[in-house]
C-alpha positions in Angstrom: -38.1 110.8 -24.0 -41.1 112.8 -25.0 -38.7 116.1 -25.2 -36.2 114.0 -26.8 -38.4 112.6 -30.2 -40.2 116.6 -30.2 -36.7 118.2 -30.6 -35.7 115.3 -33.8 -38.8 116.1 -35.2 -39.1 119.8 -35.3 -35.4 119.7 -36.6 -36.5 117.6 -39.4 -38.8 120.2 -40.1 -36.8 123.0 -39.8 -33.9 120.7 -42.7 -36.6 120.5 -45.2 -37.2 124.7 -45.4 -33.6 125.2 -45.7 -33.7 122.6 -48.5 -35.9 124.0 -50.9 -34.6 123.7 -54.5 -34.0 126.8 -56.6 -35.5 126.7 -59.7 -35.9 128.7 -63.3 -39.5 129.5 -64.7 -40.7 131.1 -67.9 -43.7 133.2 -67.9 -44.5 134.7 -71.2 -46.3 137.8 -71.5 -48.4 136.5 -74.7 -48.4 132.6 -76.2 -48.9 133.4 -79.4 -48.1 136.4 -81.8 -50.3 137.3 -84.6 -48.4 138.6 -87.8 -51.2 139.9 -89.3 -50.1 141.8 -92.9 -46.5 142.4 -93.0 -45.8 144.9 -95.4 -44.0 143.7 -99.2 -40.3 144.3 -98.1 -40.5 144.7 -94.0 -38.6 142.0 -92.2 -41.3 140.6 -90.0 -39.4 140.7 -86.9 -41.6 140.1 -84.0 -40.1 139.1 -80.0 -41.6 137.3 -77.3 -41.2 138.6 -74.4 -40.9 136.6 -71.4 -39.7 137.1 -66.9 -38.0 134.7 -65.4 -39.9 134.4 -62.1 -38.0 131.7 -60.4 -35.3 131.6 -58.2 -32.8 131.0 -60.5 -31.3 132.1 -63.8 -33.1 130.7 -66.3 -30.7 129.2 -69.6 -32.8 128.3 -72.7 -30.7 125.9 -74.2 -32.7 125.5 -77.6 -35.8 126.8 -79.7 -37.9 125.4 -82.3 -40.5 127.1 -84.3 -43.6 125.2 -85.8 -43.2 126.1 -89.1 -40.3 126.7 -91.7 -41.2 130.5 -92.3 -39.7 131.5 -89.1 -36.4 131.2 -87.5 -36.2 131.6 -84.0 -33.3 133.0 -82.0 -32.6 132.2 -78.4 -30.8 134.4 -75.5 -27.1 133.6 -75.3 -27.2 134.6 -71.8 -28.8 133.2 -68.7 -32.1 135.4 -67.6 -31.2 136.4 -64.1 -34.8 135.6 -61.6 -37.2 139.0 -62.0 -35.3 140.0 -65.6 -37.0 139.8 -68.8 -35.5 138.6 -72.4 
């Protein structure tokens, strides 16, 4: 019986590795980008640059910036886990 409840329970065990969810996750090389002086007729154009280091692609669906003088774009296409955008 002993035998018996040892084997269900490192089975259980061994389920929940094999379930481990795969997930997206942002990691941005800098928070916060200082524009300093931009130059009378430059564009302005600055990027964050960000990895996905999870496990799966990573879709950004939407982006908001905190003030009308920017206009943020987003990647059209998924960042594949270990790429960069």
């Amino acid at each position: 019986m002993k035998k018996t409840v040892l084997v269900l329970f490192l089975g259980l065990i061994s389920l929940g590795i094999y379930a481990q969810e795969t997930t997206a996750k942002i990691e941005f090389k800098s928070e916060t980008i200082d524009y300093g002086d931009i130059d009378k007729g430059s564009d302005g154009v600055r990027v964050f640059e960000f990895t996905n280091t999870g496990t799966a692609p990573l879709v950004i669906s939407d982006v908001r910036s905190s003030c009308g003088c920017t206009i943020p774009k987003k990647p059209e296409e998924p960042i594949m886990p270990g790429k960069t955008g």
